[in-house]
PDB file with SEQRES, HELIX, SHEET and CRYST1 records, atoms N, CA, C and O in Angstrom:
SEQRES   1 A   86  UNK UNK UNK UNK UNK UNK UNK UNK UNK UNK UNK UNK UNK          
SEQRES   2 A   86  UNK UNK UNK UNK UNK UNK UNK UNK UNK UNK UNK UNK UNK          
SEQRES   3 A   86  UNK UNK UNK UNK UNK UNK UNK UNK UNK UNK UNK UNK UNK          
SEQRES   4 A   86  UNK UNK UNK UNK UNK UNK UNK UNK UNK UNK UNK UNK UNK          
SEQRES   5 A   86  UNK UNK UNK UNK UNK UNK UNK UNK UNK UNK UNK UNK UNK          
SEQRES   6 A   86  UNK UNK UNK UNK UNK UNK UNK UNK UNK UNK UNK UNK UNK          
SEQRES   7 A   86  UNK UNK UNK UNK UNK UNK UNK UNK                              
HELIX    1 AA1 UNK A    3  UNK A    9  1                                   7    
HELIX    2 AA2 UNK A   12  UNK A   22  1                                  11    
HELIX    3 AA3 UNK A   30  UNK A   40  1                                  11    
HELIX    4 AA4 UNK A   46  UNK A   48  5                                   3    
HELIX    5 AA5 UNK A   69  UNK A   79  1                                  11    
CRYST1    1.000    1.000    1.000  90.00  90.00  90.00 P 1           1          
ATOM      1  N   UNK A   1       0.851  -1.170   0.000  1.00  0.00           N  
ATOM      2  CA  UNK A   1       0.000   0.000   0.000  1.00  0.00           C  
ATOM      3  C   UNK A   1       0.898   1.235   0.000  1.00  0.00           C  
ATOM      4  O   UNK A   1       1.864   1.340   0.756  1.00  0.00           O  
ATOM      5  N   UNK A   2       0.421   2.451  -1.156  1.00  0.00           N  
ATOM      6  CA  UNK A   2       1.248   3.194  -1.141  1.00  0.00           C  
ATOM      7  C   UNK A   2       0.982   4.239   0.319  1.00  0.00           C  
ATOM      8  O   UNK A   2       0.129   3.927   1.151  1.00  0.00           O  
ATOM      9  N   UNK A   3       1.716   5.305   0.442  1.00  0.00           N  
ATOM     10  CA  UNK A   3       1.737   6.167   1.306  1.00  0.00           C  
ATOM     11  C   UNK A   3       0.280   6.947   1.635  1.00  0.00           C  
ATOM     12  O   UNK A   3      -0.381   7.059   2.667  1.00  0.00           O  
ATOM     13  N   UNK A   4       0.076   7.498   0.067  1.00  0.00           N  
ATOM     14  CA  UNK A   4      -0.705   8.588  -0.157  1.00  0.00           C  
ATOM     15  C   UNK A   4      -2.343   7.660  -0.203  1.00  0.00           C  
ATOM     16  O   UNK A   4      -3.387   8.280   0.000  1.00  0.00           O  
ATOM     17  N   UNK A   5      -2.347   6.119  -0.498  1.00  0.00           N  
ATOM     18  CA  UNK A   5      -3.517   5.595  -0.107  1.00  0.00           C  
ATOM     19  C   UNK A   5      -4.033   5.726   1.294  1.00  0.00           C  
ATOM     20  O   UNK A   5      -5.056   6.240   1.745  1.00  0.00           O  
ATOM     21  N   UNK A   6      -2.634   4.873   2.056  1.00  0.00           N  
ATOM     22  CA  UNK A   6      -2.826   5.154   3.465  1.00  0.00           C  
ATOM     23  C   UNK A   6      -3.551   5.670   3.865  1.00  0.00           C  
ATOM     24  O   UNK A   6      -4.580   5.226   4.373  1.00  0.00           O  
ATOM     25  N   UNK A   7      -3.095   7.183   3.707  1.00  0.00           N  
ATOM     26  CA  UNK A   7      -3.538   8.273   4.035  1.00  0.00           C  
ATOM     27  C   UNK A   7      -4.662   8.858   3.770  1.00  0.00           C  
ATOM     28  O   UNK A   7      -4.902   9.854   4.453  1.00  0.00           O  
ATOM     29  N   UNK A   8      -5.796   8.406   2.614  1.00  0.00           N  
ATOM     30  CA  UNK A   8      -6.571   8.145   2.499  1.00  0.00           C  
ATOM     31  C   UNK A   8      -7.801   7.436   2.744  1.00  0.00           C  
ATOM     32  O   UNK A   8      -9.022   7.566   2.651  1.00  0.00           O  
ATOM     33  N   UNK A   9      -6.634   6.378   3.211  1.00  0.00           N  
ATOM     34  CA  UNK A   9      -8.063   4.734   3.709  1.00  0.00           C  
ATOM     35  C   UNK A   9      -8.104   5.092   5.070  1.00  0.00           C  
ATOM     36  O   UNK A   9      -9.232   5.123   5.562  1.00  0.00           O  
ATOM     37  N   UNK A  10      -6.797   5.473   6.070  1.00  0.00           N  
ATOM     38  CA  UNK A  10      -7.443   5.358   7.340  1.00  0.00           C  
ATOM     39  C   UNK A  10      -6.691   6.258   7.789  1.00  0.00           C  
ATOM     40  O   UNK A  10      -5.639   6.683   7.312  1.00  0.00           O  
ATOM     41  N   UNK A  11      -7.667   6.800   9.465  1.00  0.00           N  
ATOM     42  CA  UNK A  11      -7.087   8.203   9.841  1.00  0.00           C  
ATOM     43  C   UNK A  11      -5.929   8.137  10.927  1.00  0.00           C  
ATOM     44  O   UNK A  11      -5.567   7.031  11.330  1.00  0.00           O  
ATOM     45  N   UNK A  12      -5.401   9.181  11.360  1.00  0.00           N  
ATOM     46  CA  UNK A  12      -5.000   9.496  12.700  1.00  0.00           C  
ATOM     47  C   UNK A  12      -5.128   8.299  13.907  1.00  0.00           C  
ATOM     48  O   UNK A  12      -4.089   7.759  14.287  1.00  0.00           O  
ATOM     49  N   UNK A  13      -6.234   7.965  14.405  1.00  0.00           N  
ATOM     50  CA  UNK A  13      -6.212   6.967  15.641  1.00  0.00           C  
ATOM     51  C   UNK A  13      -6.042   6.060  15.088  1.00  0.00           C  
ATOM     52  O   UNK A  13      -4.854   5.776  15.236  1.00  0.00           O  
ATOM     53  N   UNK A  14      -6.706   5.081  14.251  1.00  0.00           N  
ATOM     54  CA  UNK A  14      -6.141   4.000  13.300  1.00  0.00           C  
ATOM     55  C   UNK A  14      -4.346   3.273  13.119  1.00  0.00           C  
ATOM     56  O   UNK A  14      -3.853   2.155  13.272  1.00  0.00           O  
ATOM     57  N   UNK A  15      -3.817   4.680  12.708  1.00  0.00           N  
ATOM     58  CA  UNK A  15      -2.829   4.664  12.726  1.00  0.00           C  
ATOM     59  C   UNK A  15      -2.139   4.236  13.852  1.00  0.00           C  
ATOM     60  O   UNK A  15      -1.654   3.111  13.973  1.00  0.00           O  
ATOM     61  N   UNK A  16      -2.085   5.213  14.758  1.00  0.00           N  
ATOM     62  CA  UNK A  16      -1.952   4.628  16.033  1.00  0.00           C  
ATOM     63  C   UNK A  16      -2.002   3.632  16.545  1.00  0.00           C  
ATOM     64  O   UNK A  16      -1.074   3.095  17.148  1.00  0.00           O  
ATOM     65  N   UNK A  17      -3.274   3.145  16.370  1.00  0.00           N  
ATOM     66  CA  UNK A  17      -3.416   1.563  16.796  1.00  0.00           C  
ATOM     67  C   UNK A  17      -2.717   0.696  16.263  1.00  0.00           C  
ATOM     68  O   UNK A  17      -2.413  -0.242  17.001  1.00  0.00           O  
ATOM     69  N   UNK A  18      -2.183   0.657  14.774  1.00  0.00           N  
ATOM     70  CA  UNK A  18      -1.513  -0.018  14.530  1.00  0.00           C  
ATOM     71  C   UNK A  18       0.313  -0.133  14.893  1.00  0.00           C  
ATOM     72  O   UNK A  18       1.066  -1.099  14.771  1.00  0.00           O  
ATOM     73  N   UNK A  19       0.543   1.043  15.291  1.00  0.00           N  
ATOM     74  CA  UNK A  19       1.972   1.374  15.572  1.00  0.00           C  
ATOM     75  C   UNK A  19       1.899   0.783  16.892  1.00  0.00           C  
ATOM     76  O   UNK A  19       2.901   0.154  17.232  1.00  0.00           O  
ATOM     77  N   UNK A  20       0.896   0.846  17.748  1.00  0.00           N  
ATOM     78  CA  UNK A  20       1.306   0.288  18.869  1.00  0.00           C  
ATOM     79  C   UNK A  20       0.949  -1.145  19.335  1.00  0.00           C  
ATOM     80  O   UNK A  20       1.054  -1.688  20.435  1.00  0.00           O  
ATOM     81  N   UNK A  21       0.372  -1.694  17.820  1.00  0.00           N  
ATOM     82  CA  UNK A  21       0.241  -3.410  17.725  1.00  0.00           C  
ATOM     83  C   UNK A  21       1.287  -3.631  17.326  1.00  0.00           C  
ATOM     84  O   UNK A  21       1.699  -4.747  17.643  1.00  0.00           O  
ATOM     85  N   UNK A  22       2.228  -2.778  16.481  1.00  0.00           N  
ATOM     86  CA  UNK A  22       3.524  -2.991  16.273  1.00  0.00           C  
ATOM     87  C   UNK A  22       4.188  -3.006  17.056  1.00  0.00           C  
ATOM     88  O   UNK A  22       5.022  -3.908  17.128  1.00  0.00           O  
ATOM     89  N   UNK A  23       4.132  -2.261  17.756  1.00  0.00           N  
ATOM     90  CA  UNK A  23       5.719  -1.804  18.896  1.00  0.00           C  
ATOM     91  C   UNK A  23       5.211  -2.840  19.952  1.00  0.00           C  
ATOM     92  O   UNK A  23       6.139  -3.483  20.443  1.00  0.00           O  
ATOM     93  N   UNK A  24       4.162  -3.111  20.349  1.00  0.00           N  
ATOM     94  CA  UNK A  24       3.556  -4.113  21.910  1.00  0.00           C  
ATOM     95  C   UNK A  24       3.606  -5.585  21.502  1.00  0.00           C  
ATOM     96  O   UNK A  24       4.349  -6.462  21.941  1.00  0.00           O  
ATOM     97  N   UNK A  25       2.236  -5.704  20.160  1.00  0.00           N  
ATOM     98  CA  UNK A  25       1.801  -7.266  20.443  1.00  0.00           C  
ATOM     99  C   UNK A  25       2.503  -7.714  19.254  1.00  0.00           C  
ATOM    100  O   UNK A  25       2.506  -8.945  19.281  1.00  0.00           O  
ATOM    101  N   UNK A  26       3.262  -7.157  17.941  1.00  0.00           N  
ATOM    102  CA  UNK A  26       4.062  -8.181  17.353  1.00  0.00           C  
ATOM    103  C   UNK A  26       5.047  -7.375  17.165  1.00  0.00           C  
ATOM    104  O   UNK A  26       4.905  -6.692  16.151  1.00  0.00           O  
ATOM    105  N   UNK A  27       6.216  -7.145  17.886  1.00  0.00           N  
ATOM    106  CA  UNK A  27       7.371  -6.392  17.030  1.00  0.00           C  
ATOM    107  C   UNK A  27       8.296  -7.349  16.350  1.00  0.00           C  
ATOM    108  O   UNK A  27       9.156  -8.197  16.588  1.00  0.00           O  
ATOM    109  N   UNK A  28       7.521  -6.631  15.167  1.00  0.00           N  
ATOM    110  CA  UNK A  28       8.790  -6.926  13.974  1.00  0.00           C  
ATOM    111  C   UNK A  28       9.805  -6.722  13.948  1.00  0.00           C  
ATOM    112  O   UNK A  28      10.204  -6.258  15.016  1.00  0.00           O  
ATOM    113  N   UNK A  29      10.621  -6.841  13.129  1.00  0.00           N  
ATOM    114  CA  UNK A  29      12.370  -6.194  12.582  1.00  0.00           C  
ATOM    115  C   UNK A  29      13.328  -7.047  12.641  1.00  0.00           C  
ATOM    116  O   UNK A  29      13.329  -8.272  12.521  1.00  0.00           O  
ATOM    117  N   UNK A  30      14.658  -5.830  12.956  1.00  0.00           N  
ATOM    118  CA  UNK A  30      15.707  -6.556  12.667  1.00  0.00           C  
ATOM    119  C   UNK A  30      15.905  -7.936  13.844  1.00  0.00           C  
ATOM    120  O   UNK A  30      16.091  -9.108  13.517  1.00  0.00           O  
ATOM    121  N   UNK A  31      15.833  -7.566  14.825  1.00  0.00           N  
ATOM    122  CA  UNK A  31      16.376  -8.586  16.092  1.00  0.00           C  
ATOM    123  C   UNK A  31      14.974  -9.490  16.472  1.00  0.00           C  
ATOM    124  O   UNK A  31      15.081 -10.484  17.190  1.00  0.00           O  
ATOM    125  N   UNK A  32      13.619  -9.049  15.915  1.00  0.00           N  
ATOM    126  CA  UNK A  32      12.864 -10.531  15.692  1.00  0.00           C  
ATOM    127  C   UNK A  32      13.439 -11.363  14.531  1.00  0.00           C  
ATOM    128  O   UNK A  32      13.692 -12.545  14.764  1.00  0.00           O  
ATOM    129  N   UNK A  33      13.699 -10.800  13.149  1.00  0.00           N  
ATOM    130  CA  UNK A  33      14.225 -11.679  12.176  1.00  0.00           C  
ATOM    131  C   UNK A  33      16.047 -12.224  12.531  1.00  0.00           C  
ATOM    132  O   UNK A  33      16.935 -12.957  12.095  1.00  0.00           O  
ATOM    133  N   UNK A  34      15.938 -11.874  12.923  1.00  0.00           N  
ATOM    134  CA  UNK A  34      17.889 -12.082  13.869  1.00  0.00           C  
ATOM    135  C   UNK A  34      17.232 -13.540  14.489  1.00  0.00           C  
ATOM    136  O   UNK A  34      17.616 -14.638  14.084  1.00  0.00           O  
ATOM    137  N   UNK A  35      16.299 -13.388  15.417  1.00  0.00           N  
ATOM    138  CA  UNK A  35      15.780 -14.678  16.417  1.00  0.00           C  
ATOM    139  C   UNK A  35      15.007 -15.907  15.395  1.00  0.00           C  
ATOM    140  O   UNK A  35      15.197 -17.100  15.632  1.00  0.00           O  
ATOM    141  N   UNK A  36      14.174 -15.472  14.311  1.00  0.00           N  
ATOM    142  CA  UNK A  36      13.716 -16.195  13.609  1.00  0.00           C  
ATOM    143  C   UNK A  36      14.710 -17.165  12.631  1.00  0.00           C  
ATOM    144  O   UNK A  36      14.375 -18.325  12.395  1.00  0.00           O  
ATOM    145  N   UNK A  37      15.975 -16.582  12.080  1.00  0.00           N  
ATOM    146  CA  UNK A  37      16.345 -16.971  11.455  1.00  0.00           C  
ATOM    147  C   UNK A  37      17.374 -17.868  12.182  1.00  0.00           C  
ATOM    148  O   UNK A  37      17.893 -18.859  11.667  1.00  0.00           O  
ATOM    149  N   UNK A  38      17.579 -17.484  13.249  1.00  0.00           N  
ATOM    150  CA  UNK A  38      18.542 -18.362  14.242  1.00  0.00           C  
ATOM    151  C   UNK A  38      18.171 -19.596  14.696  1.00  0.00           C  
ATOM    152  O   UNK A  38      18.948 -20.524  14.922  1.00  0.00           O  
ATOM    153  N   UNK A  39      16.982 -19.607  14.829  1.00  0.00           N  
ATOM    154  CA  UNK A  39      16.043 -20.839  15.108  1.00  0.00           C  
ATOM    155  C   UNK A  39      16.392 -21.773  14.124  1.00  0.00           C  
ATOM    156  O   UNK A  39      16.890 -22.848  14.459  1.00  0.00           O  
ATOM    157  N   UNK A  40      16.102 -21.367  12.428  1.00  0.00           N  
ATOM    158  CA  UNK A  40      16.041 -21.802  11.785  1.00  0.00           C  
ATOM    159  C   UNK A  40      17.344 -22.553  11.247  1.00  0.00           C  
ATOM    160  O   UNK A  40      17.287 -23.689  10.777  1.00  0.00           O  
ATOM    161  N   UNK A  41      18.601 -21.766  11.366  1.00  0.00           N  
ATOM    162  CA  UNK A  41      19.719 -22.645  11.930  1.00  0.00           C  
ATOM    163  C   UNK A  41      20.041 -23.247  12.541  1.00  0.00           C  
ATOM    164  O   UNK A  41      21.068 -23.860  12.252  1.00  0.00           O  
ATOM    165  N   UNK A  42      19.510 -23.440  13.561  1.00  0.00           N  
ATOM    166  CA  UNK A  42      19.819 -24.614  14.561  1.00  0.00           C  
ATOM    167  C   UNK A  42      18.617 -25.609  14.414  1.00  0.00           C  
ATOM    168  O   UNK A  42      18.577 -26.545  15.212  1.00  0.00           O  
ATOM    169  N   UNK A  43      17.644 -25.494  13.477  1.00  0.00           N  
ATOM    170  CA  UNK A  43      17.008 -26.746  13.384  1.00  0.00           C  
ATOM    171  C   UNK A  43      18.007 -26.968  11.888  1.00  0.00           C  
ATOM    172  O   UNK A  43      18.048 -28.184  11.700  1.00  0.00           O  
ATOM    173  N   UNK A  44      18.658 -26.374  10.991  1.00  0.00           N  
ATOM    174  CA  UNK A  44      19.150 -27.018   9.797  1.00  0.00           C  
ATOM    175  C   UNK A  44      20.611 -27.506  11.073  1.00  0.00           C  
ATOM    176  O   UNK A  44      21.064 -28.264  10.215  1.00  0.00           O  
ATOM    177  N   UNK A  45      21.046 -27.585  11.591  1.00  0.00           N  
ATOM    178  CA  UNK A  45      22.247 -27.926  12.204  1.00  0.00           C  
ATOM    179  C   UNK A  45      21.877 -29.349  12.957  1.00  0.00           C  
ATOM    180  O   UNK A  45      22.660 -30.298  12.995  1.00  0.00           O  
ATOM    181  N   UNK A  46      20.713 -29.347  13.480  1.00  0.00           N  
ATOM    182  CA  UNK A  46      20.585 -30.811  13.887  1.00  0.00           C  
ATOM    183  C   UNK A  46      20.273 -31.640  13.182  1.00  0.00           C  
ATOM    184  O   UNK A  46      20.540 -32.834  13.317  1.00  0.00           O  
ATOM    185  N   UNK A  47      19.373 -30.904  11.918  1.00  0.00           N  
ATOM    186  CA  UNK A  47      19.022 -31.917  10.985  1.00  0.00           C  
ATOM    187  C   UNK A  47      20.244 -32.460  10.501  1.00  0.00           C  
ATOM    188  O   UNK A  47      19.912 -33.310   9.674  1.00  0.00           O  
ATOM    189  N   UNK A  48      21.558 -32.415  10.586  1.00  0.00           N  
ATOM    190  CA  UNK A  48      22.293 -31.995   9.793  1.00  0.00           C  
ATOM    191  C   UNK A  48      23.476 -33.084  10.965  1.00  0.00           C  
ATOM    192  O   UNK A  48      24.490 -33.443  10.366  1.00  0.00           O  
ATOM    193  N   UNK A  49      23.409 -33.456  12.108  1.00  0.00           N  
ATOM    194  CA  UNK A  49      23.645 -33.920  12.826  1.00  0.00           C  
ATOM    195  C   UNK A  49      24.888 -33.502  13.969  1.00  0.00           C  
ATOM    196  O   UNK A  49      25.711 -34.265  14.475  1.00  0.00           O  
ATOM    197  N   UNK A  50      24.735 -32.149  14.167  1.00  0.00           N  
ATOM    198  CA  UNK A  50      24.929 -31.179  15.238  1.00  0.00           C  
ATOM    199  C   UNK A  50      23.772 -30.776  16.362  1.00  0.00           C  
ATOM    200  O   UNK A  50      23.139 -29.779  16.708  1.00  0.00           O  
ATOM    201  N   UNK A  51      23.925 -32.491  16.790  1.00  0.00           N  
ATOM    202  CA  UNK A  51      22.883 -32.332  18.219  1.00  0.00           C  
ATOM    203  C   UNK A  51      23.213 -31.333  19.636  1.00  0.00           C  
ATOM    204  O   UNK A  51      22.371 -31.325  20.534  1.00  0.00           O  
ATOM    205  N   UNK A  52      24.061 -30.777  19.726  1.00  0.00           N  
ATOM    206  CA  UNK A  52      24.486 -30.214  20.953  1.00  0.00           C  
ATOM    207  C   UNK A  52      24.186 -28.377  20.841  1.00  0.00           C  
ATOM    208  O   UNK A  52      24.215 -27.484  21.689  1.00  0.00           O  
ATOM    209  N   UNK A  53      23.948 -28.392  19.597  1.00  0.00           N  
ATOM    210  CA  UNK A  53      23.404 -26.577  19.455  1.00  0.00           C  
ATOM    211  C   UNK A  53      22.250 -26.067  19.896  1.00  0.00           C  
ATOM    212  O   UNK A  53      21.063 -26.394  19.888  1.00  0.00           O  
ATOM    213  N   UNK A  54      22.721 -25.431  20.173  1.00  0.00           N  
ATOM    214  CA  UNK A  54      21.347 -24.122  20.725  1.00  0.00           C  
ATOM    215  C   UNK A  54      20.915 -23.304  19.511  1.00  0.00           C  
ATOM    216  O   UNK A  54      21.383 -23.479  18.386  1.00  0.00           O  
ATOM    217  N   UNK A  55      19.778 -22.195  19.891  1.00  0.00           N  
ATOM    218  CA  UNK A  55      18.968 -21.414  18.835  1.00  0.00           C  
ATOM    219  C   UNK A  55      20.358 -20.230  19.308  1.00  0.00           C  
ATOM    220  O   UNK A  55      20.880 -19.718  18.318  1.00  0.00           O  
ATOM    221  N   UNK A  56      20.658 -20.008  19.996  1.00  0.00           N  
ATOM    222  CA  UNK A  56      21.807 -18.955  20.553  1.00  0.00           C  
ATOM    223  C   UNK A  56      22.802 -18.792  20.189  1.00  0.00           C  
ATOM    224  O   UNK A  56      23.426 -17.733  20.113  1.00  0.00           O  
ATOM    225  N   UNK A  57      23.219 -20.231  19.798  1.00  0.00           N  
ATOM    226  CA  UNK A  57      24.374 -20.031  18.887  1.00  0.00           C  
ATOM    227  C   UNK A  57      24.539 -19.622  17.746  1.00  0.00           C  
ATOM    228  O   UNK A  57      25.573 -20.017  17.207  1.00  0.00           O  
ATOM    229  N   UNK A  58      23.762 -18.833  17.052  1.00  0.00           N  
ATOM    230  CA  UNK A  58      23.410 -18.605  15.674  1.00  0.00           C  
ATOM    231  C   UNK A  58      22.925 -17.227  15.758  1.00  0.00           C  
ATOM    232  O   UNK A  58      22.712 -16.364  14.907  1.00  0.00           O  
ATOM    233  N   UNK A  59      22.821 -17.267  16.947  1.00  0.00           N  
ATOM    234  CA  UNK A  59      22.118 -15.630  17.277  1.00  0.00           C  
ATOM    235  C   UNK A  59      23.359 -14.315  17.170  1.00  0.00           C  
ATOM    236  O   UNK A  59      24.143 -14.203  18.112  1.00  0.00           O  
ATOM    237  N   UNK A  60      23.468 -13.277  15.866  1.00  0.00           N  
ATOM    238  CA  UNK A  60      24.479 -12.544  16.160  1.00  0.00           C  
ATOM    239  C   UNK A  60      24.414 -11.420  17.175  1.00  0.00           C  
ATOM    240  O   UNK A  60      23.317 -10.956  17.485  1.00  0.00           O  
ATOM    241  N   UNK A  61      25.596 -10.936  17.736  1.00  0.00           N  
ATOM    242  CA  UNK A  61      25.618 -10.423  18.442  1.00  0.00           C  
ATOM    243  C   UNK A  61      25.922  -8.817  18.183  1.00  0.00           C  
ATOM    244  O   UNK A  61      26.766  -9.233  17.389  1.00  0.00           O  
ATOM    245  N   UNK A  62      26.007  -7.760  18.119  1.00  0.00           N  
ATOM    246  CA  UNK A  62      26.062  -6.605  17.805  1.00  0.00           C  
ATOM    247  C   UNK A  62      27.037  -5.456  18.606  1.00  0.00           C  
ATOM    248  O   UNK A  62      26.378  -4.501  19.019  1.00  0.00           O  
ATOM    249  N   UNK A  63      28.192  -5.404  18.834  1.00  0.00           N  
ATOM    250  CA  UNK A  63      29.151  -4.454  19.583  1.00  0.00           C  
ATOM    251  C   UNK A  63      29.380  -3.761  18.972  1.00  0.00           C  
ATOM    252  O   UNK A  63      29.261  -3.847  17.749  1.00  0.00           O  
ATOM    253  N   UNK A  64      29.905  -2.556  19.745  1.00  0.00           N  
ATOM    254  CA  UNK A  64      30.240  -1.423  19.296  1.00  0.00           C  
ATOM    255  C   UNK A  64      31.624  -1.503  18.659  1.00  0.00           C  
ATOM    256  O   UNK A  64      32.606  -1.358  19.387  1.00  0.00           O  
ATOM    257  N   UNK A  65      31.764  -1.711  17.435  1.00  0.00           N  
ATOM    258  CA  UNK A  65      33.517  -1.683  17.095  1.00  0.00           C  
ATOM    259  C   UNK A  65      34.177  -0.613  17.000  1.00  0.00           C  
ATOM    260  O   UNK A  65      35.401  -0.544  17.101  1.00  0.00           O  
ATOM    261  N   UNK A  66      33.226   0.549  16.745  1.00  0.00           N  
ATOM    262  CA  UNK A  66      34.273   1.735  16.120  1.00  0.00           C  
ATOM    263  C   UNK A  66      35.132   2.032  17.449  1.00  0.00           C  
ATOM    264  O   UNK A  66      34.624   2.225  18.553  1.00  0.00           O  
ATOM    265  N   UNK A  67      36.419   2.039  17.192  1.00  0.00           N  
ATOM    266  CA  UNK A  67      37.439   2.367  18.729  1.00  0.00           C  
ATOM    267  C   UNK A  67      37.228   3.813  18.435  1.00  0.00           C  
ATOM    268  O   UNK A  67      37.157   4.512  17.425  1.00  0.00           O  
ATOM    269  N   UNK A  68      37.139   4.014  20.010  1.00  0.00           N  
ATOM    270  CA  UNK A  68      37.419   5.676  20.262  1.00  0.00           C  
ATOM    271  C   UNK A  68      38.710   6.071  19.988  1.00  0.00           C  
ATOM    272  O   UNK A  68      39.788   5.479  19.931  1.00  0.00           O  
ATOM    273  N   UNK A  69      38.247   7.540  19.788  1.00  0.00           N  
ATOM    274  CA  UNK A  69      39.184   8.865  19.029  1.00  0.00           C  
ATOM    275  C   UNK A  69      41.018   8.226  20.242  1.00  0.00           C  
ATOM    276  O   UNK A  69      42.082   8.217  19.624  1.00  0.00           O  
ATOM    277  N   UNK A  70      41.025   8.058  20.854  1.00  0.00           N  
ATOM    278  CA  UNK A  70      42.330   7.943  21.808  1.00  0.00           C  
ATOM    279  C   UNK A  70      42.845   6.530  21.231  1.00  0.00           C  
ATOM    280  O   UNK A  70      44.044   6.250  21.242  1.00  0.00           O  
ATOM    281  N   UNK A  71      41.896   5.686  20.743  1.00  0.00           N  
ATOM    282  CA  UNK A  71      42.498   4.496  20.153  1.00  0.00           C  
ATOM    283  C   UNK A  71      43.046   4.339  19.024  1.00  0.00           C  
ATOM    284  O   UNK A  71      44.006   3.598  18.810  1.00  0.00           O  
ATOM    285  N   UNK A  72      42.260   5.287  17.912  1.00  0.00           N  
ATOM    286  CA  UNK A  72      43.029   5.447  16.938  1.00  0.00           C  
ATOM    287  C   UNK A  72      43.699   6.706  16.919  1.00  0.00           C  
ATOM    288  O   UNK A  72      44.010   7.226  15.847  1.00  0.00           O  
ATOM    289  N   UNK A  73      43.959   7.265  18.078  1.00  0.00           N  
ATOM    290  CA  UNK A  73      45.151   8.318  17.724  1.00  0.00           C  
ATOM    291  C   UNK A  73      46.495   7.397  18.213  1.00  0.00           C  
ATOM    292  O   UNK A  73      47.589   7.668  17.718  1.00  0.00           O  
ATOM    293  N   UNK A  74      46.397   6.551  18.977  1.00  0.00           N  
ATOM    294  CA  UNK A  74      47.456   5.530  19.379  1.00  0.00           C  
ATOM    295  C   UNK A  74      47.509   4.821  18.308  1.00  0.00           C  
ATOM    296  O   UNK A  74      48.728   4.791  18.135  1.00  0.00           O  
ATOM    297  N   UNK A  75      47.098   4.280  17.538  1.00  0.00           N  
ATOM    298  CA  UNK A  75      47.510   3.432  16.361  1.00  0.00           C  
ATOM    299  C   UNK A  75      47.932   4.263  15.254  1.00  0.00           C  
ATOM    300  O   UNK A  75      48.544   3.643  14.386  1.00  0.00           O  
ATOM    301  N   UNK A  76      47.722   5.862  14.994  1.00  0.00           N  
ATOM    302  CA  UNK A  76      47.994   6.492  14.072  1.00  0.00           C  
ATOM    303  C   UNK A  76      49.340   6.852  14.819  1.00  0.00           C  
ATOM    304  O   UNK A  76      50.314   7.046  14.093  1.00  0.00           O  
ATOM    305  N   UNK A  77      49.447   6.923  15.698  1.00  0.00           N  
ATOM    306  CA  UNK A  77      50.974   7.103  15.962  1.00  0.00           C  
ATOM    307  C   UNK A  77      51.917   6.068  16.096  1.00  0.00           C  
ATOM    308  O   UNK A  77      53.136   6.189  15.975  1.00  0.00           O  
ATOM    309  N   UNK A  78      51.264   5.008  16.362  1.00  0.00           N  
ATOM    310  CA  UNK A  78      52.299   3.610  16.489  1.00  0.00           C  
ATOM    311  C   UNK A  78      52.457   3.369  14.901  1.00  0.00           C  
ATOM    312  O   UNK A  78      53.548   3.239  14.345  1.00  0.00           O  
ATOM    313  N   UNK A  79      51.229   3.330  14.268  1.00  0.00           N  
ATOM    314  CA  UNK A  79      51.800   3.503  12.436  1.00  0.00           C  
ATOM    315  C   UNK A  79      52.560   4.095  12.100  1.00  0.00           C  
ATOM    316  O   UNK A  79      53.290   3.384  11.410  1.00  0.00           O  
ATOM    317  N   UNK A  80      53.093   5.548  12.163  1.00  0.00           N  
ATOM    318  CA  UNK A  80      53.624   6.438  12.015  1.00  0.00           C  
ATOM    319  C   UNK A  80      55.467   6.663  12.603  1.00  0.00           C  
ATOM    320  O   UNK A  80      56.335   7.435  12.197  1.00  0.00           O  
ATOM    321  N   UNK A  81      55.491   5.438  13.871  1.00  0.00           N  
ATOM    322  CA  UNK A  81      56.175   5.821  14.444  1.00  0.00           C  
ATOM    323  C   UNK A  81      56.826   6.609  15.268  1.00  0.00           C  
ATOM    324  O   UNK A  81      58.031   6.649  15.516  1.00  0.00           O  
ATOM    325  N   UNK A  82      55.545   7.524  15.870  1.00  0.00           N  
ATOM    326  CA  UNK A  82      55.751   8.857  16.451  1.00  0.00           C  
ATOM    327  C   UNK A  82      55.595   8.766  17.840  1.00  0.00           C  
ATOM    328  O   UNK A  82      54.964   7.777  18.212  1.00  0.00           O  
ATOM    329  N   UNK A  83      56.011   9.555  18.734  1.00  0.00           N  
ATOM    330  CA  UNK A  83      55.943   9.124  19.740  1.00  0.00           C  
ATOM    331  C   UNK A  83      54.530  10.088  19.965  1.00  0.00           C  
ATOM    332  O   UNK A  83      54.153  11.139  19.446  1.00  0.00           O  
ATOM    333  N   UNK A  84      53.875   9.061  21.141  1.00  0.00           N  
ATOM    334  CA  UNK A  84      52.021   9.595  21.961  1.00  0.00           C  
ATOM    335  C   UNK A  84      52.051  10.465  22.352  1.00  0.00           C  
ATOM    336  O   UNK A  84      52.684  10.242  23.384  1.00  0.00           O  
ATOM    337  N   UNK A  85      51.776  11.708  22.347  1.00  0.00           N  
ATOM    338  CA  UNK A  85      52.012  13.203  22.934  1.00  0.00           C  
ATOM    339  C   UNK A  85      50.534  13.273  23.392  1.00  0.00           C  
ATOM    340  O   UNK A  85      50.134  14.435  23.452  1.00  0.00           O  
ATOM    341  N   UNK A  86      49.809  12.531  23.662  1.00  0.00           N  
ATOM    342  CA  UNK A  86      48.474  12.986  24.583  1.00  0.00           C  
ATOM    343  C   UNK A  86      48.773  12.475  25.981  1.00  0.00           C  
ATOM    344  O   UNK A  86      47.966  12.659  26.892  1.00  0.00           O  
TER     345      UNK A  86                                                      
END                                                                             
């Protein structure tokens, strides 16, 4: 459904209601499809005859990689050869 139908077929509270059947009684997205698809690996892994897995193990995990500004000013100077002046 395009935008501008939407906006047409149903109003203001409508809307609403549905954003918050979204956000409460089914949230979608990335980290439900993260859990769905993890499942689904660990049933192809036993089928597969990797009885000892979990749905967890398949589950990725998400950290923060970018190193802070002090980490790569230490590696731009250990590259460089310069000595750390902070």
């Amino acid at each position: 459904m395009s935008v501008a139908r939407a906006q047409r077929e149903i109003d203001s509270r409508e809307f609403a209601e549905w954003m918050s059947y979204h956000q409460e009684v089914e949230p979608l997205g990335p980290v439900r499809a993260d859990a769905a698809i993890s499942i689904l690996a660990h049933v192809l892994a036993r089928c597969h005859g990797n009885k000892s897995s979990k749905p967890s193990d398949f589950m990725p995990t998400y950290e923060d990689e970018r190193p802070s500004d002090a980490q790569l000013s230490a590696k731009m100077y250990a590259l460089l050869g310069a000595p750390d002046f902070e």
